[in-house]
C-alpha distance (Angstrom), angle and dihedral (degrees) to the residues before:
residue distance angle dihedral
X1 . . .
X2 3.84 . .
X3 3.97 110.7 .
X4 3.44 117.1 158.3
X5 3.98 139.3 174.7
X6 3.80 113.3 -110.0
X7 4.06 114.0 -143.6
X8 3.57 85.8 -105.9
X9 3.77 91.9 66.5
X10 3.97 98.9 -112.0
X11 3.58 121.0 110.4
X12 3.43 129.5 -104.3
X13 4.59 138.9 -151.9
X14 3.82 110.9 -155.0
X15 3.87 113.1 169.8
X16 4.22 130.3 150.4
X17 3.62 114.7 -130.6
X18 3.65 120.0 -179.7
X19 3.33 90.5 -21.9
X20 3.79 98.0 -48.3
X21 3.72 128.0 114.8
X22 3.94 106.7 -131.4
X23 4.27 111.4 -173.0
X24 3.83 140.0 159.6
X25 3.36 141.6 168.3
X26 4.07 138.7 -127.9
X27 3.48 143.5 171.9
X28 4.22 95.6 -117.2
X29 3.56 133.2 49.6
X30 4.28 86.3 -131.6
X31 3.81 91.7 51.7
X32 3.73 90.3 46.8
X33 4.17 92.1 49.7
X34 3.48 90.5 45.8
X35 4.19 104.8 50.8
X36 3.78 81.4 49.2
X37 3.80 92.9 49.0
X38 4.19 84.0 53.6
X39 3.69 97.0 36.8
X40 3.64 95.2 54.1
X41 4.02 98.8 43.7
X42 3.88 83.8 50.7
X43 3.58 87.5 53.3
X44 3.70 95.5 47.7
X45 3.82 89.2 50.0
X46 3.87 91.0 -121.4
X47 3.80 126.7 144.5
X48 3.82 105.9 -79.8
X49 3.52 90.7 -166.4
X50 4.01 85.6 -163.9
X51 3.77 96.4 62.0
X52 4.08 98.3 35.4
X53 3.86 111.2 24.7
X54 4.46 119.8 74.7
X55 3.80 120.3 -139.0
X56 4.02 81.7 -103.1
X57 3.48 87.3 68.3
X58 3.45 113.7 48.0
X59 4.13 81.3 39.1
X60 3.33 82.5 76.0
X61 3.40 100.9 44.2
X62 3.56 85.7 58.3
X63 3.92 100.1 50.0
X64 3.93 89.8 39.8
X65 4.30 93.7 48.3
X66 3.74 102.2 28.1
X67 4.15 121.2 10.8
X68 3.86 89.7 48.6
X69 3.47 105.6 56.2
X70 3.89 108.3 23.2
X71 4.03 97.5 33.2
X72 3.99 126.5 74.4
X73 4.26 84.1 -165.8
X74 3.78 90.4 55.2
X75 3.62 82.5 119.7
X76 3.79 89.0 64.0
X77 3.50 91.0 47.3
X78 3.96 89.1 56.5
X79 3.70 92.7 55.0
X80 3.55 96.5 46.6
X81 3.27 104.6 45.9
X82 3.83 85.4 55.6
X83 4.19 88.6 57.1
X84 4.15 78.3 49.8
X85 3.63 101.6 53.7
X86 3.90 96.7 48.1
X87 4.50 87.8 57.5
X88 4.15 86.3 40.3
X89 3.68 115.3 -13.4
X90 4.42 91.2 125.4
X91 3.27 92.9 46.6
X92 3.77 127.6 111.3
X93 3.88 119.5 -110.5
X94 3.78 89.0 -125.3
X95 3.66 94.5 51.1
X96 3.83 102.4 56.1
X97 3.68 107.4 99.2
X98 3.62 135.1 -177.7
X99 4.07 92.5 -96.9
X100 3.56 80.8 60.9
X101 4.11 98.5 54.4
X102 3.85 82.8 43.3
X103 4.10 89.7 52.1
X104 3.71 84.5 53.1
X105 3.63 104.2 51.9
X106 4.28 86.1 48.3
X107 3.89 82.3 55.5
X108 3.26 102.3 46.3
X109 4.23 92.1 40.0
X110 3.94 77.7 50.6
X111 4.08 94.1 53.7
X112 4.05 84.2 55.7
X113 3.76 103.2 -95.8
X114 3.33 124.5 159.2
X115 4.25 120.3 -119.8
X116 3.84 88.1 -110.5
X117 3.68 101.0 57.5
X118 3.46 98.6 29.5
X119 4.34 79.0 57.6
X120 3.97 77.7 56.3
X121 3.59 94.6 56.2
X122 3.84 86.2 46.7
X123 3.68 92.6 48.6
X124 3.62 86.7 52.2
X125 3.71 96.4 67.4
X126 3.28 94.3 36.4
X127 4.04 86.9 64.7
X128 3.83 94.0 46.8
X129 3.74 90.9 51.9
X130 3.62 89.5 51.0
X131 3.89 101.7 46.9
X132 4.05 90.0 47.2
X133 4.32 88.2 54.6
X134 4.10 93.4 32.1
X135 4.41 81.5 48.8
X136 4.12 91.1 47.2
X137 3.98 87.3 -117.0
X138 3.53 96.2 119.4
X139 3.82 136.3 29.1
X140 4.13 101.9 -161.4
X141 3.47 140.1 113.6
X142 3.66 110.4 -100.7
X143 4.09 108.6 -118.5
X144 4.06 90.7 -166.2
X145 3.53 87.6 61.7
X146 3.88 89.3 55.5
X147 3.44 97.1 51.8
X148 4.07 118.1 77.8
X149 3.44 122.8 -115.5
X150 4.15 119.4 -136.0
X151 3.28 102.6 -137.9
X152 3.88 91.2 -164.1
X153 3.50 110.9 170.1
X154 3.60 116.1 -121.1
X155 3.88 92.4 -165.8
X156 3.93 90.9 143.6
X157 3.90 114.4 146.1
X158 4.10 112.7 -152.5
X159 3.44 109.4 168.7
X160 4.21 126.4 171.8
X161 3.60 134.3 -120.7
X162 3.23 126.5 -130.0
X163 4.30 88.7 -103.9
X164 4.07 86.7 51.3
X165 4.09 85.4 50.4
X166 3.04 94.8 55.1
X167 3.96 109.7 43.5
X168 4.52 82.9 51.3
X169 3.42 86.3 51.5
X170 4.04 92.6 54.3
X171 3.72 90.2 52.4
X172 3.54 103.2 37.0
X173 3.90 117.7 110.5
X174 3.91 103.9 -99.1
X175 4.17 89.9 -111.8
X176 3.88 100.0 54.7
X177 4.21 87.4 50.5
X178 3.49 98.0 83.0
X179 4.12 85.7 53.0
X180 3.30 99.5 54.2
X181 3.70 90.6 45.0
X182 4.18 84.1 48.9
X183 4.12 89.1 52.6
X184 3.78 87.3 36.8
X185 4.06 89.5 71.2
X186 3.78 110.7 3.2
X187 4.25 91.1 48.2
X188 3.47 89.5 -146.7
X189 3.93 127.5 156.1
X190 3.85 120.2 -96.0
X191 3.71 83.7 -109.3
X192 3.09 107.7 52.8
X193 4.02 90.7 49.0
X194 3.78 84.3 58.2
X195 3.97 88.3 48.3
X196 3.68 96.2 51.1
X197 4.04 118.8 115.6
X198 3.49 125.2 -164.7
X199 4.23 85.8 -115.9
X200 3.96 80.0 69.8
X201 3.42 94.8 71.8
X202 3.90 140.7 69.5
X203 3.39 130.6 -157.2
X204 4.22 101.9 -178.2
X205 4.12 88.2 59.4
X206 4.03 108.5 20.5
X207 3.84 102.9 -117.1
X208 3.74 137.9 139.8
X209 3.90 113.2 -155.9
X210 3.73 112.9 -147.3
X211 3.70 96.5 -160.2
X212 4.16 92.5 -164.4
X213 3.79 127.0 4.9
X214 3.88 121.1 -175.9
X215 3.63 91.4 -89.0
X216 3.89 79.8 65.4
X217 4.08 91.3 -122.9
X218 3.95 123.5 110.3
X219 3.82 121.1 -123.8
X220 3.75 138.1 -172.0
X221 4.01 122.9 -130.1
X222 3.69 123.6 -163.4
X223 3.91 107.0 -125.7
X224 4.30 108.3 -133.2
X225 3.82 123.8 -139.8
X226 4.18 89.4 -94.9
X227 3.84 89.1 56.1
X228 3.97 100.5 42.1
X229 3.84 84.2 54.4
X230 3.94 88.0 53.4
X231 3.29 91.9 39.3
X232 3.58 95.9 51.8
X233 3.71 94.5 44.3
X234 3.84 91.6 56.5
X235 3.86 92.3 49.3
X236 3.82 87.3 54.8
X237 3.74 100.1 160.1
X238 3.27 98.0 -3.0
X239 3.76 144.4 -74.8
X240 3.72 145.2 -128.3
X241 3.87 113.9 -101.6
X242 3.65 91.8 -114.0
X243 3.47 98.2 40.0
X244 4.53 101.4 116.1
X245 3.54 101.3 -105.8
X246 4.03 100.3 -137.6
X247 3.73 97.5 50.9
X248 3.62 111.2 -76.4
X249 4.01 100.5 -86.6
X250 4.08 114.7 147.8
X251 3.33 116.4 -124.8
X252 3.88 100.0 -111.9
X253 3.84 80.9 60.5
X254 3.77 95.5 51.5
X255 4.20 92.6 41.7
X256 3.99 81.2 52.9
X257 3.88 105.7 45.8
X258 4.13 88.4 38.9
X259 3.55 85.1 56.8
X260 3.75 99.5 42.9
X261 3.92 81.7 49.1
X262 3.95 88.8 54.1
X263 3.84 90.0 55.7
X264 3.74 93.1 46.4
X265 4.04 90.8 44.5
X266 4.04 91.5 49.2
X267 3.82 80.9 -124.8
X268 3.52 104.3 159.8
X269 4.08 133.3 -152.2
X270 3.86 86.3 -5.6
X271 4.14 117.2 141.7
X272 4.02 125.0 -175.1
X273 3.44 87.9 -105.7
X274 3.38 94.0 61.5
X275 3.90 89.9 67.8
X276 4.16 78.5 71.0
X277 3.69 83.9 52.1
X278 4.07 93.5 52.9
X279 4.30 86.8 47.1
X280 3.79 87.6 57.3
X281 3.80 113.1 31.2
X282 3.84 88.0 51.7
X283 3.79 91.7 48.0
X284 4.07 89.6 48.9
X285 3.72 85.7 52.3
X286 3.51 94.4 43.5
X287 4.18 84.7 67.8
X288 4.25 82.9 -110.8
X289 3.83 98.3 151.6
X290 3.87 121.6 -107.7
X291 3.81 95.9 -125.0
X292 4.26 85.2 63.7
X293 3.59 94.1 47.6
X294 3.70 93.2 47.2
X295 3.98 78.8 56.2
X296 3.17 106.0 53.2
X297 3.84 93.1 32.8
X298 4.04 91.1 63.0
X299 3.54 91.2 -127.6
X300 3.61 115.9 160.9
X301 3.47 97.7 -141.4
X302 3.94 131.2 10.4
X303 3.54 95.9 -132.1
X304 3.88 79.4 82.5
X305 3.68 95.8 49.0
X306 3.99 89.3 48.2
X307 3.86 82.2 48.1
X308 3.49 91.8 63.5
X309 3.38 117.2 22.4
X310 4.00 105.7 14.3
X311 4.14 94.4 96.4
X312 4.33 86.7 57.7
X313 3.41 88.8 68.2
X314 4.11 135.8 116.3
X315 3.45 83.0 -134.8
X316 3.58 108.2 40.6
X317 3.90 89.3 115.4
X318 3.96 97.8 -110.3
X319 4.08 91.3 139.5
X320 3.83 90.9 64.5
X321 3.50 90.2 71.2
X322 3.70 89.1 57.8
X323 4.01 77.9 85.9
X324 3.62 93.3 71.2
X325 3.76 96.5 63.2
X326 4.37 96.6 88.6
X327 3.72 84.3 61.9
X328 3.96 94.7 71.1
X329 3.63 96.7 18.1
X330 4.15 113.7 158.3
X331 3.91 81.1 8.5
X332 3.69 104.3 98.0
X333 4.11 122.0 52.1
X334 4.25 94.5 42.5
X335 3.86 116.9 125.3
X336 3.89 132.8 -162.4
X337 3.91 127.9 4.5
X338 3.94 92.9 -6.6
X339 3.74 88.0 57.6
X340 4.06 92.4 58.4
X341 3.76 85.9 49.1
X342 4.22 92.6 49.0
X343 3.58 80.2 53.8
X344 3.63 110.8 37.4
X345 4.38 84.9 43.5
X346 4.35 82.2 65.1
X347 3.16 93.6 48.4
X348 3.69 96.0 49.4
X349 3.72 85.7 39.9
X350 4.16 86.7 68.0
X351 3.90 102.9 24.9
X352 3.41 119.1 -169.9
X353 4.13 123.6 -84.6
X354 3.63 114.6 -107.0
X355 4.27 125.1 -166.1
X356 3.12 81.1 3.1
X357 3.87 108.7 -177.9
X358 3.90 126.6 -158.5
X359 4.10 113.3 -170.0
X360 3.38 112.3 -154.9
């Protein structure tokens, strides 16, 4: 490719084809390689995949070439790129702009999501973009990567009671039971319920082997009295070692009866996920250590499990600030005019600085 700077400072295409000069000039050496790029697969009559093809298209060249086989959430990446394609599925590559990735993260803040996964849905884009320039199918900017991600953190801990547990249970279609029994006391994902085969699971020692979580490392989980006697009731007479082990549901199925169930229940602000909430906070406040839950969580590291769950426990150091309380003694619990005075007598205590002077 022949890009060159101009003595003006802008630079400058300059190919022959056929025996006809073609040139043009921009303010960027990228913008310059690029319009050549398009003009001279135009010229060549070849599939400019930025003039011809939608973002439904190469969407699916995307799911079909990369989510499918290198990604165990390619299911995830179906569904979303199906919310995608009804904001911008018909429209050309080259005509998505960043306005556009900004309309969709209103919409989809608008719909209810939270910060986090609408970052996901972000990310998502983002990805496509990439593969189609990193694949030579498209010679565009990417406007996801000029848009900001949040990066909120959703680290929110909801866990049930045994009360709330019960009343979803009551209202939960009779098939997605046994799962939320299964996340109840195993904390695994939705997934990974929906993964599980009977050849997973042994009787003789109590164990559930989750052969890959998301941190892409197996795990074993001791299986409690309450589960063996689910377990057991669900192998009946017995069962095929690849037979799923919770009755065969997909997960879009589970996410939708749980959250049918939720509505029914009056269970409010309450996610599957947070059933892997309920299997940890109660263990933390149980006095289990962090280190096992971390374990039989999956997590890859337990700075995320002391993230989440470290402040539930026993020994989460609350009673040291117990120390604290002779500071303020006879200071909290007064009403009325000796209130004001408490207050006004701390405020006299640190008055405010007058001419005050800072050298430098």
């Amino acid at each position: 490719m022949t890009v060159t700077r101009t003595s003006s400072g802008s630079w400058e295409y300059r190919f022959l084809y056929k025996g006809r000069e073609y040139r043009k000039r921009f303010s960027s050496r990228q913008l310059a390689e690029r319009a050549q790029a398009r003009k001279r697969s135009e010229l060549a009559g070849g599939v400019n995949v930025e003039e011809r093809m939608t973002f439904a298209d190469v969407a699916h060249l995307f799911f079909e070439k990369h989510s499918k086989p290198n990604k165990r959430s390619w299911e995830d990446d179906r569904n979303n790129i199906a919310v995608l394609n009804g904001m911008f599925g018909e429209k050309r590559l080259a005509d998505i702009t960043p306005e556009d990735i900004q309309d969709m993260r209103t919409e989809l803040k608008r719909r209810g999501l939270m910060s986090g996964t609408v970052d996901r849905y972000h990310a998502l884009v983002k990805a496509i973009f990439n593969k189609m320039i990193l694949w030579r199918k498209y010679t565009g900017s990417n406007p996801a990567a000029l848009v900001k991600l949040e990066r909120k953190s959703n680290a929110r801990v909801r866990f049930l009671n045994a009360d709330e547990i019960a009343l979803l249970l009551e209202h939960a279609h009779p098939g997605v039971r046994p799962y939320i029994i299964g996340a109840v006391h195993t904390g695994m994902r939705r997934g990974e319920l929906a993964a599980l085969r009977w050849r997973h699971v042994t009787f003789a020692i109590g164990d559930i082997f989750v052969e890959r979580s998301k941190s892409g490392k197996a795990r074993h989980i001791p299986i409690n009295s309450t589960l063996r006697a689910l377990l057991e009731e669900l192998w009946g007479g017995g069962r095929g070692p690849e037979e799923p082990v919770f009755g065969g549901y997909s997960v879009h199925f589970v996410s939708h009866e749980f959250r049918l169930a939720c509505k029914r229940a009056g269970l409010v602000n309450v996610r599957f996920h947070d059933l892997r909430h309920t299997f940890a906070s109660q263990l933390a406040m149980a006095g289990v250590s962090i280190f096992h839950i971390c374990k039989w969580l999956g997590h890859a590291s337990v700075t995320t499990t002391e993230k989440f769950y470290a402040h539930l426990s026993p020994a989460s150091g609350r009673e040291y600030l117990e120390c604290l309380n002779s500071l303020t003694n006879g200071s909290v619990g007064r009403k009325g005019s000796d209130k004001i005075r408490i207050i006004g007598g701390f405020r006299d205590a640190f008055p405010k600085p007058e001419n005050l002077t800072i050298a430098l």
